[in-house]
Each structure stands twice: as C-alpha cells, then as structure tokens.
C-alpha positions, 0 to 999 in steps of 0.5 A: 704709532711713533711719538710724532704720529701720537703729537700730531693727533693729540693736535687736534683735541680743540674745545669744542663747548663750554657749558654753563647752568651749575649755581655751584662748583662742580664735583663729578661727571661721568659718560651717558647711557645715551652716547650722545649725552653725560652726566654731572654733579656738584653742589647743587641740588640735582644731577645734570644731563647734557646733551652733546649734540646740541652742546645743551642742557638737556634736563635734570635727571633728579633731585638730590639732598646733598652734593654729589662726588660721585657718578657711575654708569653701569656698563650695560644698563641704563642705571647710574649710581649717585654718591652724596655727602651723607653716605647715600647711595642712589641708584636711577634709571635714566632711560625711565628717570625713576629711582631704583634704589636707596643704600645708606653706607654709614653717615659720612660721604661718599666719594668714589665708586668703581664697577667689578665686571666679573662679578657685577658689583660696585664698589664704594669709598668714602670719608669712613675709610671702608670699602663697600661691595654692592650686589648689582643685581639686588642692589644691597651691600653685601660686605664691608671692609675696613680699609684705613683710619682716614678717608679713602678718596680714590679707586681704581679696578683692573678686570685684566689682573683682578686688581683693586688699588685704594688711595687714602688721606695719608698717602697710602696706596693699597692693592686688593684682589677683587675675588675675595678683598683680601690686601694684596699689598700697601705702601705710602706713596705719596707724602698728602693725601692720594687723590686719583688711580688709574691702571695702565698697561700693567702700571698702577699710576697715582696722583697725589696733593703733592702733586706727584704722579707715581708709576708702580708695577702692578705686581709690586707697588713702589714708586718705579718712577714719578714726575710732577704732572701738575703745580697742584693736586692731581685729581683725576688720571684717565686713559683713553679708551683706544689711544695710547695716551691719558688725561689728567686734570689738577687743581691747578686749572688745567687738563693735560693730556700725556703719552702712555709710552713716555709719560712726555706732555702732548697737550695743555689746556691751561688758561696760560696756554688757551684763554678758553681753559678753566679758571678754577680747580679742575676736580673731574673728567671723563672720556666718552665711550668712543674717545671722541670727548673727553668732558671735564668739570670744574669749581668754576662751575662750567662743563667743558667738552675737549674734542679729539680727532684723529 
C-alpha cells in the first residue's frame, strides 16, 4: 500500500458520535464483549457500557468505590478487569453483570493492565512501582516484582518477542521477558515521566510528558528516533489492529492518527482542525476489534467514536 493509497484511507475517519452522560473526567476505555458495545470509566462511581449501534448509553455495568484508570477485557472471555485508585482489582462478568472476583494489590492505584496470552495472566502496575502477575484462571496474584522507586504508569506486552516494556514517572523504560520477569534492559528515554508503550513491528515506541515519541528497537532500547507528536503529554499510542497506521492521543486535546511506515501525520482530529474534537485533555483510546472505531475519552467528560472506512 503506498502512502497515497495509506492518506486517502485515513480521509475517511469521520466522527461519527459524540457521547455524553459522565458527571467527571473520564480516564480509561476499552473494546466490549459485545463487538457492537465498549467500555468506560472515570471519576465517577461506575463502569459505563455504551452501545454503538444506537450511538447510546446502554447501562452501568457496576458500582465502584473509587475512579477507575484501568479497564481490560480478557480476550476470549466475558471477563473485564477494573483498576482503582485504591489498588483494587475487580474482575466482572459482563455478559452476566456479576463480580467474580476482588484482589487488593497493595493500598495505592492502580493505573495500567496488560494480558500475557501464552500463559494467560494479567499484568498490573500501578503508583507502588511494582509490577503484579495474576493467575487468570484463579484470579490470585501469583508474583510481585518490584520494578521502580516511583509510579510506573504505562505497559506494553508483545507475545511475537515475549517482550514486556514498563514505563515509569522518572523517564525509564524497561524491558522484561514475559516467561520469567527477569529485566532484560532499562534506560531513561525520556526526560518527565513515560506516559504510553505500544510495540510496532519489532520497535518499542514510547510517548512521554515531554511530549516526545521515541522509536527503539526491541532487541535494544535506545532512542533510534524520535519527534514531537503532540504539544503536550503523549497518553496513549495505539496501532490499528489491520492497517499499518496507529493513533495517538495527548493532553493537548487532540487524536492523531500516524503512518506505521514513516511516522508522517495522516490525520488530526484537533478543535483547530475540526470544531467537533475535544476541548480538554485527551487520556485514552482504543480500537474496536475490527478497526472499524477507534473510541476516545476525555477530561471533557465526553466519549467519542472516530469511524474509519476504507
């Protein structure tokens, strides 16, 4: 696919819905069970499921007792795991809407989850600086490693290289080996605080609150190349699940969308280049299974659905 063909694609990602009904800023979403729903949550007292087809609400999920910052479905299961601010993880049935089960991991929050495929457990970091392994089919924390002295805000897994990469509040980056958890390498990239990881291709990229975006190799980390994606915090990067471009979303208020190949700026849903964009801090996103949606969420309190054609 050359670069025009990639541009003209990338054309057609429209909003489609904007989506109102959060009373707070919203921190996290993420794809549904259902592929015609996704999740959401926030500083507000609930988990949010919206339906796409209607461009609705559809119901609150569940009750929870602290704002949420993390939400991950496991692949092949009804199950979506929630992370709260007071290091609690939940873990819902959403085709029956029941709790399955409860894991204190320590008494600080909780802020990013991952799931390790091959050996089916979920990985969660948080303001502690440790790095929690939960047995899936027991739902128990079965190791703990401390990582970093400082909150570790951001990862990443890829099952190709059975690579993990953490990023934490100081600027470092830091690979492990998904089998055993044993750090392969770290190395400060970044200046503030690394806020988002995402593998590509055999590249570790990795956005920062110093508004970089830093392409290493995943054999070695080092900063092969970088740009300024963004004016402000990088908060998530997300690579569509088919075509070879992936979306980034910033504080600065805006989505981009960039080409895997180049790293060239295809797309830029921005209040200055739409009047539909987001006026505040953009701090989420996430493709629909099929790439169809990318859904995106905001301290404006508003969801949004970007539909992509081709």
């Amino acid at each position: 696919m050359s670069s025009g063909e990639l541009e003209d694609i990338t054309m057609e990602i429209k909003l489609r819905a904007t989506l109102p009904g959060h009373q707070n800023p919203i921190f996290c979403v993420e794809k549904g069970y259902d592929p015609n729903t996704f999740f959401t949550g926030g500083n507000d007292k609930g988990v949010v499921e919206w339906d796409i087809e209607k461009n609705s609400f559809k119901r609150i999920l569940c009750a929870v007792t602290s704002s949420v910052y993390a939400l991950k479905l496991i692949p092949g299961t009804a199950i979506l795991a929630i992370a709260l601010r007071e290091g609690k993880l939940l873990f819902v049935d959403v085709q029956e809407q029941k709790l399955v089960a409860s894991l204190q991991l320590g008494k600080k929050a909780i802020f990013a989850l991952a799931f390790v495929k091959q050996k089916n457990e979920l990985l969660a970091v948080g303001e502690e600086g440790r790095l929690y392994v939960i047995d899936l089919a027991t739902y128990k924390s079965i190791y703990e490693l401390q990582l970093s002295q400082t909150t570790v805000r951001t990862i990443a897994v890829d099952e190709n290289s059975n690579r993990i990469a953490l990023g934490d509040k100081d600027g470092w980056v830091y690979l492990l080996d998904s089998e055993d958890f044993h750090v392969i390498e770290r190395i400060q990239l970044h200046s503030m605080p690394t806020t988002s990881l995402a593998f590509l291709q055999n590249r570790l990229l990795s956005g920062g609150r110093d508004a970089q975006l830093i392409i290493s190799e995943v054999s070695q980390l080092s900063n092969n190349f970088s740009f300024v994606p963004h004016l402000f915090t990088v908060y998530g990067i997300y690579p569509h699940p088919v075509e070879p471009f992936f979306a980034t979303v910033s504080r600065d208020k805006s989505v981009k969308f960039w080409s895997n190949a180049d790293f060239a700026l295809l797309k830029n849903m921005s209040r200055d280049k739409m009047q539909d964009g987001h006026h505040l801090s953009v701090n989420a996103g996430v493709w629909s299974d099929d790439g169809q949606y990318f859904f995106s969420v905001s301290d404006d309190k508003l969801v949004k659905i970007w539909e992509f054609q081709q």
